[in-house]
N, C-alpha and C positions, 0 to 999 in steps of 0.2 A: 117776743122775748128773744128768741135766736137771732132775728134782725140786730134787736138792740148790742148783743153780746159780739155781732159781726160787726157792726159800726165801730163800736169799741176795740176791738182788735185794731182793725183797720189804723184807726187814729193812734194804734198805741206805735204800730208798724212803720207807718210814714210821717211820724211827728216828729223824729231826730231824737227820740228817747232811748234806743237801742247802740250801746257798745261794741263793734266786732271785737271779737278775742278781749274784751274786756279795757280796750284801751281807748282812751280820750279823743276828742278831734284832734287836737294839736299833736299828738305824738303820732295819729294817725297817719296825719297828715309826713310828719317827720318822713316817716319809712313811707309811701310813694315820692318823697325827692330822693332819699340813701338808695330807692331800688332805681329809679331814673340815671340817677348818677352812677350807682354800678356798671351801666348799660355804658354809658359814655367812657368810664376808664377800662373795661371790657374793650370797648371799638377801639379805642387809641391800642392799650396794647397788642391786641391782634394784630396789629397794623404794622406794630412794630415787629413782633412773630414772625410775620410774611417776609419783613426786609431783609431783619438779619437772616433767615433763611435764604435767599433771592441774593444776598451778597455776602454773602458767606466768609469769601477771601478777604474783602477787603475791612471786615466787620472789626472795629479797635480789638484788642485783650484788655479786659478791666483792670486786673491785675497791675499792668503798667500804665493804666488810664490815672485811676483813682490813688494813690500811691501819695498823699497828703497828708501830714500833720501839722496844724498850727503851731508857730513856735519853734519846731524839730525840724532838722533838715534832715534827711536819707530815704530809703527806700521803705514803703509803712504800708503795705496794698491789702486797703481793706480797714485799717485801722481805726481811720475816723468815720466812714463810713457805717463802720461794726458800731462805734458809739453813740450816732446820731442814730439810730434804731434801736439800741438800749435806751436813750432817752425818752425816744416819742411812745416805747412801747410802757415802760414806767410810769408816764405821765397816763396814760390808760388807766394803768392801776391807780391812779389817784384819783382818777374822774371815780374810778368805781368804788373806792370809800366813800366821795364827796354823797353821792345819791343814796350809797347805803347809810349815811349820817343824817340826808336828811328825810330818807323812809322815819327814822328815827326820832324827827327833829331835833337834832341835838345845830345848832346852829354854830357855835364853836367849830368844830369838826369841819362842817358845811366849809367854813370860812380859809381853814388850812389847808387841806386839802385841793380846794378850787386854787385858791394861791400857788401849789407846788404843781397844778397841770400847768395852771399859767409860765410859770418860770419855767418848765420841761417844752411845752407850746415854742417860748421866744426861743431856748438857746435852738433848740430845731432849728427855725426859719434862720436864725444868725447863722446856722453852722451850713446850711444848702445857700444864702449869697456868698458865703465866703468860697463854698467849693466851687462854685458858678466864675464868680471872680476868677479860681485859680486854674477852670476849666478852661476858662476865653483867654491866661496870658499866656497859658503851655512852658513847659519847661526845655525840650530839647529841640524842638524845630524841627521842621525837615522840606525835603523841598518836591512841589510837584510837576508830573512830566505833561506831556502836551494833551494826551488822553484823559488825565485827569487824576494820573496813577499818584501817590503817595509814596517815595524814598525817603526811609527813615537811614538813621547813621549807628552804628552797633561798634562795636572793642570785637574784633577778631578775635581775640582768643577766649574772651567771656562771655563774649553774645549779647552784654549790658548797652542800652541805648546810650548814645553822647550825644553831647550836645553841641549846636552847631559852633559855640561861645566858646570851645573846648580845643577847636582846630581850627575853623574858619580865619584866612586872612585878610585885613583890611587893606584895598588898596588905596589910596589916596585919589587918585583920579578916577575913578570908579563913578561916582556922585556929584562931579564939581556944576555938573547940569541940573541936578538936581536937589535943588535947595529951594529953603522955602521963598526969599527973595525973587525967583525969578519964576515960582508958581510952575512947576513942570511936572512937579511929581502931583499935584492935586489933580491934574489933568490926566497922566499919564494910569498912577498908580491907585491911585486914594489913598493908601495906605503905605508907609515907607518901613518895610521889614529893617530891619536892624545889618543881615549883610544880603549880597545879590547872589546868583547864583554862580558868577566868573570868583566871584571869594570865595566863596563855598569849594569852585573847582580847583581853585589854589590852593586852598588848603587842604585837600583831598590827598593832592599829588604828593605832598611832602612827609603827609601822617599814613605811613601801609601800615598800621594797625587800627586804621579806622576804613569800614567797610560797609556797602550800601543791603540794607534789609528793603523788600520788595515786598508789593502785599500777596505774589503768589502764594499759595500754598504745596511744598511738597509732599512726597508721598508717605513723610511721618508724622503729617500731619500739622508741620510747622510752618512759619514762613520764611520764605527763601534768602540764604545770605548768599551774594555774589564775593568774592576774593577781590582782591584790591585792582585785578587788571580791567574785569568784569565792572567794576564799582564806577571807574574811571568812564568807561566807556558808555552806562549806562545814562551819567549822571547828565552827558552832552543831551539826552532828550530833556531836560529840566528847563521850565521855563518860569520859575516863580519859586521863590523863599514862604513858606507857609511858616506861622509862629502862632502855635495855641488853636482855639477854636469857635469859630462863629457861625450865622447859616449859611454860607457860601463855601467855605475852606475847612482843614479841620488836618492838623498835625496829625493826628492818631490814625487817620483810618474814613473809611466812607462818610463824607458829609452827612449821610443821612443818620447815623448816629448821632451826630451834632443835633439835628433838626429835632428829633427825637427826644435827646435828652433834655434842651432846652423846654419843650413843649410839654413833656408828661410830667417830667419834676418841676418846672415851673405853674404848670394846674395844679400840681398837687399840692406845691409849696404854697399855690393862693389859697386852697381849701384849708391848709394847717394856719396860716395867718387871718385867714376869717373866723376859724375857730376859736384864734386867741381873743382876737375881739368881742366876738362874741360871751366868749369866758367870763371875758373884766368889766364886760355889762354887767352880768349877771352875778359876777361878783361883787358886786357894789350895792346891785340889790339886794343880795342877802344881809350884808354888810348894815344895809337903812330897814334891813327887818321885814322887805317886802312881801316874799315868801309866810316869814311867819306868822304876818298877818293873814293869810288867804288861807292857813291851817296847814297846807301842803307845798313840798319842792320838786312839782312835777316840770316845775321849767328846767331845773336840772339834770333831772333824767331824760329831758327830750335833748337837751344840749348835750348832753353824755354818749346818749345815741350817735350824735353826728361826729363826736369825736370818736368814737372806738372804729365808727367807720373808717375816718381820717388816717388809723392808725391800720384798720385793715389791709387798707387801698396799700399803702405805704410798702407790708409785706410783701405783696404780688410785685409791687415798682421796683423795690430791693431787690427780688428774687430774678426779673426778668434784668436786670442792668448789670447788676454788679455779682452775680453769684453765677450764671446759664453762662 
């Protein structure tokens, strides 16, 4: 008799009848990839912890990084930034009517809801290429010295960054070798910046209310403006026009910010557009009644899962980029 009641347990133990914490395979399953994947945007950012720590000096200010509004032109830091995170964080809140609707079955609900993560999902990912875009054309330019240093260009009396467009002179014979005709700059440069750095030094010499910012840091903490004589003198170590930001180069500040931000906001931006995708499946399934029929919309709450993650992850990316 005990045998029997042993055997019985046994079989009831290792036959896949048993629930942990009451939850299904598949969502199960969910949270060991959310917990996998926490590890992976954990290790990126640490990494990025170490650097800006490690480079301290020459680490961009976001403040004058991110300074973007579609449509508007002037100074806006933080602006758009602030609203693509009220968005992604909203669209949260919708995922979590959608799964409270269809605890409920109410399949309506199910249907609007999913629809509004979806539309809060795309304008995200639209509003991170367009910052990307506006990342890589850069706005004022500046040019770097042989070490590797970054000289930006500042308004002596304001301390407001200019831009090279603003004073830089063009000289005519400057370029006359390099055109596209006779293929010199594809060899020489790859890339043909808009002016060189002998335009740059002419227009320097004639504008003394435009002065060279250094990535030093002084003792208040800021970084270093030289005076126009200082500016002049420095600018003869320049050996290259930088404009905006790529993985090699990078107007603002340490390359490695560039590398950085390309790399953890573009994982993340592919997690938030695989989530969209995934959304508009399974929006289409509730839409054909799929769910309904199977009595339950636990495929929604396992996709709701992976979004509030999506949106988690996002606070920590927010907090370590643009707010530290």
């Amino acid at each position: 008799m005990d045998s029997t009641v042993t055997s019985a347990s046994e079989e009831n133990v290792w036959g896949g009848g048993n629930k942990p914490l009451g939850a299904s395979y598949g969502k199960l399953m969910m949270w060991f990839f959310l917990v996998s994947d926490a590890l992976t945007f954990s290790g990126f950012l640490a990494a990025y912890g170490f650097s800006r720590f490690k480079f301290i000096e020459t680490w961009p200010i976001a403040d004058e990084v991110f300074t973007h509004v579609p449509f508007f032109h002037g100074n806006f830091p933080m602006y758009y930034v602030a609203f693509m995170t009220f968005i992604l964080i909203m669209s949260s809140v919708t995922m979590v009517l959608a799964v409270d609707a269809g605890h409920n079955n109410k399949k309506n609900a199910v249907i609007w809801y999913m629809f509004l993560t979806i539309i809060g999902g795309a304008i995200f990912v639209g509003s991170q290429a367009w910052e990307w875009a506006t990342f890589i054309k850069g706005d004022y330019g500046a040019v770097e010295t042989k070490g590797g240093r970054i000289l930006q260009f500042v308004n002596a009396d304001t301390g407001e960054r200019v831009a090279l467009s603003e004073f830089a002179k063009t000289l005519p014979s400057e370029r006359t070798g390099h055109q596209r005709k006779n293929g010199v700059w594809f060899y020489d440069e790859g890339f043909l910046p808009s002016y060189t750095v002998n335009e740059v030094m002419a227009g320097l010499k004639v504008n003394s209310d435009v002065v060279i910012r250094t990535e030093q840091i002084n003792e208040e903490g800021e970084k270093t403006v030289l005076d126009h004589a200082a500016s002049l003198e420095k600018l003869k170590d320049g050996v290259l026009v930088v404009e905006g930001a790529n993985l090699v180069r990078n107007e603002y500040g340490s390359r490695l910010f560039a590398d950085f931000f390309f790399f953890i906001t573009g994982f993340h931006g592919f997690h938030v557009f695989s989530g969209v995708v995934i959304n508009i499946i399974i929006f289409f399934n509730v839409i054909l009644g799929t769910y309904e029929r199977r009595g339950h919309y636990e495929m929604v709450e396992k996709v709701g899962l992976y979004w509030h993650f999506v949106d988690l992850v996002w606070v920590f990316v927010f907090t370590f980029f643009y707010l530290v």
